[in-house]
C-alpha positions in Angstrom: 135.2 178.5 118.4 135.8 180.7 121.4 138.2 183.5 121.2 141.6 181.7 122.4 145.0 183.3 123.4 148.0 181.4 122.4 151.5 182.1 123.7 154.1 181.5 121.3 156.8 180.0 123.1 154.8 176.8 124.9 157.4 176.6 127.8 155.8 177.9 131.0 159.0 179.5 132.3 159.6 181.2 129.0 159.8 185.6 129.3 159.2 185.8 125.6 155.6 188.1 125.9 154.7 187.3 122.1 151.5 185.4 121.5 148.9 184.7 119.1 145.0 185.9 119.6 142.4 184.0 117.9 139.1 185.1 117.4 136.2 183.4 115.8 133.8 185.9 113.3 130.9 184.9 111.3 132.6 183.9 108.3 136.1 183.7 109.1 138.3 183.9 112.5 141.5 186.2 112.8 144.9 185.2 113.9 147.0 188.1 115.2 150.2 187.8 116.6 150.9 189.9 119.2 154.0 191.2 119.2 154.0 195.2 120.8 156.0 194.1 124.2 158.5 192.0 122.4 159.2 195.4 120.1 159.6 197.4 123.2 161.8 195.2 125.2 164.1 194.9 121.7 164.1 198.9 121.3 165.1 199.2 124.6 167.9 196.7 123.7 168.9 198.9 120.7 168.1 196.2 118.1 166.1 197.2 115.0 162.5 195.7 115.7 161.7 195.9 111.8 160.0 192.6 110.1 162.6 190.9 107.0 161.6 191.7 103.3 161.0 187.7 103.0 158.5 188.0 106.5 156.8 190.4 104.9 156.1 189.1 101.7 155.2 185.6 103.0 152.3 186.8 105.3 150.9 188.9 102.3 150.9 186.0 99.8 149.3 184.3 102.8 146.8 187.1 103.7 145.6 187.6 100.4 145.4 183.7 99.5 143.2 183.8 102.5 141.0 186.7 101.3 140.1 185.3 98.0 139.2 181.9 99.6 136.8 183.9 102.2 135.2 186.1 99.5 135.1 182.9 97.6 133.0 181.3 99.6 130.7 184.9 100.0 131.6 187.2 102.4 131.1 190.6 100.9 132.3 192.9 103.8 135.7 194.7 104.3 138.8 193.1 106.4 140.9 195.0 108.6 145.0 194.0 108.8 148.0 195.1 110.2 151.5 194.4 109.2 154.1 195.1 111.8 156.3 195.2 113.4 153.9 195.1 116.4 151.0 193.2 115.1 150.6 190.7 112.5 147.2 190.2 111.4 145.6 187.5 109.1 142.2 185.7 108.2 141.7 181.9 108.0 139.0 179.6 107.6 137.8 178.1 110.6 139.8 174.8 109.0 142.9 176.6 108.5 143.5 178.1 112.1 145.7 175.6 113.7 148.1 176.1 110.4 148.1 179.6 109.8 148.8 179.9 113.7 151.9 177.0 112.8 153.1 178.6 110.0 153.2 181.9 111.9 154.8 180.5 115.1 157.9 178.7 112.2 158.5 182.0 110.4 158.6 184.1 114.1 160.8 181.4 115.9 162.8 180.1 112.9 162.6 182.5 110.2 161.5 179.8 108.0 158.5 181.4 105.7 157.8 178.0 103.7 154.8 177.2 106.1 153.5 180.3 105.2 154.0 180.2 101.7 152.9 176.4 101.6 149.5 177.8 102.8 149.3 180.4 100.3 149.7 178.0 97.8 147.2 175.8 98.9 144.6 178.4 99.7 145.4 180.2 95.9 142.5 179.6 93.7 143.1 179.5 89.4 141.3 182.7 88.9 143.9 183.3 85.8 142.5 179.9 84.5 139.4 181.0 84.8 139.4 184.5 83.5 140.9 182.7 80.3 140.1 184.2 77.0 137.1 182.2 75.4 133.8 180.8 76.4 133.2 178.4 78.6 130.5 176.5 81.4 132.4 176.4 84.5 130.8 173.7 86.5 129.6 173.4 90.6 131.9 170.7 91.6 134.4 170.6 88.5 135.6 173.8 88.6 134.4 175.4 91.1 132.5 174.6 94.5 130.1 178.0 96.0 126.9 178.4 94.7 126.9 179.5 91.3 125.5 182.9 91.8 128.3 183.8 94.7 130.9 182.1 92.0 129.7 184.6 89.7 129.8 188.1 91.7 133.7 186.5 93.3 134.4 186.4 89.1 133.0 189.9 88.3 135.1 191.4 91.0 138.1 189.9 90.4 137.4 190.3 86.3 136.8 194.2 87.4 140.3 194.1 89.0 141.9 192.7 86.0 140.4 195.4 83.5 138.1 192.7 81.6 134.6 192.4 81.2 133.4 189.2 82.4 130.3 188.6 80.1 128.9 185.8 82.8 125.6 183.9 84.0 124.7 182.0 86.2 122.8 178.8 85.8 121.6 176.4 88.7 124.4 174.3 88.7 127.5 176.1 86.8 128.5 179.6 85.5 128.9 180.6 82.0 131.8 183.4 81.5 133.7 184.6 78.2 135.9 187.6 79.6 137.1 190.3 76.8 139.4 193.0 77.1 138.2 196.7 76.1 140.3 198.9 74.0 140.5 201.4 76.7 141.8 199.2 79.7 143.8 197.7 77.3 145.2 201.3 76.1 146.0 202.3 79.9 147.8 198.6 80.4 149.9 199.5 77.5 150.5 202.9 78.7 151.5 202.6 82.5 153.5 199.1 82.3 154.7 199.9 85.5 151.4 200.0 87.3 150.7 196.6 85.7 153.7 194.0 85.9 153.6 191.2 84.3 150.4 191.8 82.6 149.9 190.0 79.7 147.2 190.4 76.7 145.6 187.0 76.1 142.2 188.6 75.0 142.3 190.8 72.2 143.0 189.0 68.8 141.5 185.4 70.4 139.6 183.2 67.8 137.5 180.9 69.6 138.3 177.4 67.9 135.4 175.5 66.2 134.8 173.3 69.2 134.0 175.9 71.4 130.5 175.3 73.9 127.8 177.3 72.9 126.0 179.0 75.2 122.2 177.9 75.9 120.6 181.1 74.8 118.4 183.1 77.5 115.5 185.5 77.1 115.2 188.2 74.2 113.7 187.7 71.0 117.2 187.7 69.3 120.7 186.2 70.1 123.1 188.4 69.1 121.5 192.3 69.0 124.9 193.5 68.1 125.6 191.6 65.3 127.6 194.0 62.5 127.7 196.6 65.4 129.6 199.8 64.5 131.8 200.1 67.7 131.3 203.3 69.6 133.9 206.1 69.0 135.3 207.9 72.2 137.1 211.3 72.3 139.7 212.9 74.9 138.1 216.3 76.7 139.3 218.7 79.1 136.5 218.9 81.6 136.4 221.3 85.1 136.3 218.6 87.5 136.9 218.5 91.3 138.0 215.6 93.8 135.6 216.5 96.7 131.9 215.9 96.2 129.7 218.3 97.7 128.3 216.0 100.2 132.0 216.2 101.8 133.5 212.5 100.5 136.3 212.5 98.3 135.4 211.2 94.3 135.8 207.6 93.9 136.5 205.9 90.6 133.9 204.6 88.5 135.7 201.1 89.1 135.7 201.3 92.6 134.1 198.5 94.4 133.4 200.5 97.4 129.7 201.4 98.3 131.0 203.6 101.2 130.7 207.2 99.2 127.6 206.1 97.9 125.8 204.9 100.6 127.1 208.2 102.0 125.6 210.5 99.6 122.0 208.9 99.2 122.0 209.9 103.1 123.7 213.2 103.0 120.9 214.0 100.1 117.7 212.1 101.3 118.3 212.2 104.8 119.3 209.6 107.3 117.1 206.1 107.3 115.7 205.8 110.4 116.4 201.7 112.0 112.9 199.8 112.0 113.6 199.3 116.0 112.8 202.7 117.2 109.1 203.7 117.7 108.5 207.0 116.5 105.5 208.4 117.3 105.7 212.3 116.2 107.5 214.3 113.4 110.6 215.8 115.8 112.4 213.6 118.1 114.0 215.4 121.0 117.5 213.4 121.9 118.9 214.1 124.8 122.2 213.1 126.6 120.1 210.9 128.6 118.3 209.4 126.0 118.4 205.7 125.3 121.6 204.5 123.5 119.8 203.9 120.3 118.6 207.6 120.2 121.9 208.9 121.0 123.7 206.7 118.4 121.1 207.8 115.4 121.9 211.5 116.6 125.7 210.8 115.8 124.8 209.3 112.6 123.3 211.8 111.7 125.4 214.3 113.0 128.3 212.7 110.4 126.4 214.3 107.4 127.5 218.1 108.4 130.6 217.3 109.9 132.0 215.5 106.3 129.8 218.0 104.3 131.9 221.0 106.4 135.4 219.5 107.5 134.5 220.0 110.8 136.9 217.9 113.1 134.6 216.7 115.8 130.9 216.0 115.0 128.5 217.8 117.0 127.1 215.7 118.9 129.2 212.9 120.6 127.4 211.3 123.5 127.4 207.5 123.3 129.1 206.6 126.3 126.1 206.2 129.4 123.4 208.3 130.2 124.7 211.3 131.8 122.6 214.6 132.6 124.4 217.7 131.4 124.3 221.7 133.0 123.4 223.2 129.7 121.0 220.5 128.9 122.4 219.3 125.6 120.3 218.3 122.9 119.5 217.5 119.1 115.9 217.5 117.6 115.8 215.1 114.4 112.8 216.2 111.9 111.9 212.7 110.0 110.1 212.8 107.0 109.5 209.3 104.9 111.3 207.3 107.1 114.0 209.3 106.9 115.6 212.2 109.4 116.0 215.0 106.8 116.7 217.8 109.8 119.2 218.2 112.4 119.6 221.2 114.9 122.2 220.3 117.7 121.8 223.0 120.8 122.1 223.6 124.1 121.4 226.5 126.8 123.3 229.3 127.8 123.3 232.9 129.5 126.3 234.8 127.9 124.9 236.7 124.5 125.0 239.7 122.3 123.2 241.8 120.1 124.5 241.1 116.7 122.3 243.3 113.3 123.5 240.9 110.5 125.4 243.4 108.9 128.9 242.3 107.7 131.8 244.0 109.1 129.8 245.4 112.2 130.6 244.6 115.7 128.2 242.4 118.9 126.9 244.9 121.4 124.5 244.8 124.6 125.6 241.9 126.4 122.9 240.1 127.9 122.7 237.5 130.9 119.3 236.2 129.9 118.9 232.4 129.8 118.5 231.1 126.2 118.7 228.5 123.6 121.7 228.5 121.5 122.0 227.1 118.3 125.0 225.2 117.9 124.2 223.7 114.1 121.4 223.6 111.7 121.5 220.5 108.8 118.8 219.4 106.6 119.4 217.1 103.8 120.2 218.4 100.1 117.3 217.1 98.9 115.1 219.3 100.7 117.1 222.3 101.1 115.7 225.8 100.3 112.0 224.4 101.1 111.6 226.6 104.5 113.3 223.0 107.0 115.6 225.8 108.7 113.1 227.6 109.7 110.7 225.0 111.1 113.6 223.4 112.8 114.3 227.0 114.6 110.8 226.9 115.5 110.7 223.8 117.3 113.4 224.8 119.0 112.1 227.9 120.3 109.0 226.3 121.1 110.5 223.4 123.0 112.2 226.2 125.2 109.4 228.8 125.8 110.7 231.7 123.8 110.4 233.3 120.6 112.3 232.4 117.5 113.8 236.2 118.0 115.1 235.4 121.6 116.9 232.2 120.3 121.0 232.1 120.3 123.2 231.7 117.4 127.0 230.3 117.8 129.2 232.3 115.8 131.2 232.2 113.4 127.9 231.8 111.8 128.0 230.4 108.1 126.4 232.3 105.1 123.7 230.1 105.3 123.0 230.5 108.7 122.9 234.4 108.3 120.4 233.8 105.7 117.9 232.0 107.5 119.2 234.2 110.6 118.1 237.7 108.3 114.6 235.8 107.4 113.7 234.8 110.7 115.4 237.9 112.9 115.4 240.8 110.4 116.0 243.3 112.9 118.9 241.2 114.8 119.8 238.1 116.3 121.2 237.0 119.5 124.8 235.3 119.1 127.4 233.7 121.6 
């Protein structure tokens, strides 16, 4: 499927600038309708460009109808939406196009929203059905038609979401799941109604009837380990506890399917993973601004890590568009160790310095015009902090320009760690700008 633009009113002669955009990803294709020039041209007019309650709530039973099938079938990634009034965005299988794109073009043109909630209803799977109390063999083909181990992880999320533990295997043709409700979702269900309409507790109290399918039983020299269990006892504490993690990201919930702080913290603490396509051949990688894209783009990834860590608003190195020389000769020198770049130092050259002795309170002195390498800002990886990085990284830098590690520039403000490494390296001074 090629990406396709589709105007909404089909009359050649028609003004009406609204239209539908098509285009085909791996797993799914997006339909957005375009509707920013018709907003305009209605705001000029004075009308109110706002979307009806009944719009609204017809594309999301249809966006989200669409989601489930798509994750249903195994996509695992993220999907990006908007929701008007200037855009309209939603996913469809490949099969579904041409109707999502009808059902769209009836609730724009006619305000009639039963196309759209048509395909909602024929996209919706039974996931309440099958997050049932009880056991029970779900079986590819009967129940349920993606492989059994992509069934599976769809379930688990969607058990996750509903505050139940799913209790599910998979075999090689069907899935095995007996969901239970804990005491303490239950508890917060109870406790925050509002938060949960409609929710109703089908699990605790269920009998399962005699009847039920027994479960073949797999690995373990015992069946049932927890047999006469005494159930764990839990206790409320006031703890110290802060939202922000220290590599910068904000604390997620334990329930949270998101791997995006986590992913971030393994790299903020063990360094950055360097891709298998670039040959390195040394210990220090020099990037410059003319450096192949590749280079340049792992500088800015790794350039993320302090500028999260730090709340900075720009990261320090931003130069991915094409290869451009620069009068200061712009730079960052990325230390890899086990595959992974666990230093950073982003700097650049300059002539404009003073004389600065590290002592707090006191004030620069002797300007100096002498050409030098300024530091613009140090990282290394948590992991491997305190172990002398800095330093080495100051080094190479001073040794890449010609100068001693006493001659290089600092940018100020320069943080307490800095000055530390600053003190160890300069005792007697350093050089800032």
């Amino acid at each position: 499927m090629t990406e396709r633009t589709i105007h909404l009113v089909a009359d050649a002669s028609s003004r009406d600038t609204r239209k539908f955009r098509v285009r085909a990803l791996r797993w799914f294709a997006t339909v957005q309708l375009d509707r920013d020039n018709y907003v305009d041209a209605e705001s000029s007019r004075g009308s109110e460009p706002t979307l009806p309650a009944d719009y609204i709530e017809a594309v999301n039973r249809a966006r989200y109808a669409a989601i489930d099938r798509i994750r249903y079938d195994g996509y695992q990634g993220s999907f990006y939406f908007g929701n008007g009034p200037r855009w309209i965005d939603l996913c469809a299988r490949f099969r579904d196009v041409e109707a999502t794109v009808e059902a769209l073009r009836a609730a724009e043109l006619e305000h009639n929203y039963s196309g759209l909630h048509v395909l909602a209803d024929r996209l919706a799977l039974p996931v309440d059905e099958w997050l049932g109390p009880g056991e029970r063999e779900l079986i590819r083909g009967v129940d349920f038609d993606s492989p059994p181990g992509v069934f599976l992880k769809f379930l688990r999320a969607k058990a996750t979401k509903c505050g139940l533990r799913l209790n599910g295997r998979a075999t090689a043709g069907s899935v095995w799941v007996r969901p239970t409700l804990s005491a303490a979702q239950k508890q917060i269900r109870e406790m925050f109604p509002e938060q949960y309409p409609g929710w109703v507790d089908r699990w605790t109290g269920y009998v399962e009837s005699d009847d039920a399918p027994f479960r073949p039983w797999v690995g373990g020299s015992g069946e049932d380990l927890s047999r006469g269990a005494i159930p764990v006892q839990f206790q409320q504490l006031e703890t110290a506890s802060s939202h922000e993690c220290p590599c910068g990201m904000r604390l997620r919930d334990t329930g949270d399917d998101d791997n995006v702080h986590r992913v971030h913290h393994v790299a903020w603490a063990l360094g950055v993973r360097v891709s298998k396509g670039l040959d390195w051949w040394g210990d220090l990688a020099i990037v410059t601004t003319q450096s192949p894209i590749s280079w340049r783009k792992l500088a800015h990834q790794v350039a993320r890590m302090p500028q999260r860590e730090y709340n900075y608003d720009f990261p320090s190195w931003s130069h991915l568009g094409e290869p451009e020389a620069t009068t200061d000769n712009y730079r960052a020198y990325l230390l890899k160790v086990d595959e992974c770049i666990i230093g950073y130092v982003a700097a650049h050259d300059t002539n404009e310095h003073r004389r600065w002795d590290l002592i707090d309170g006191s004030t620069c002195r002797d300007a100096d015009a002498t050409l030098r390498p300024r530091i613009i800002l140090i990282w290394v990886a948590d992991s491997y902090r305190h172990r002398g990085i800095g330093a080495t990284l100051v080094q190479a830098l001073a040794t890449d320009f010609g100068c001693k590690v006493a001659d290089v520039s600092w940018s100020t403000p320069v943080s307490a760690a800095g000055q530390r490494l600053a003190r160890r390296l300069s005792p007697d001074g350093i050089w800032v700008s």
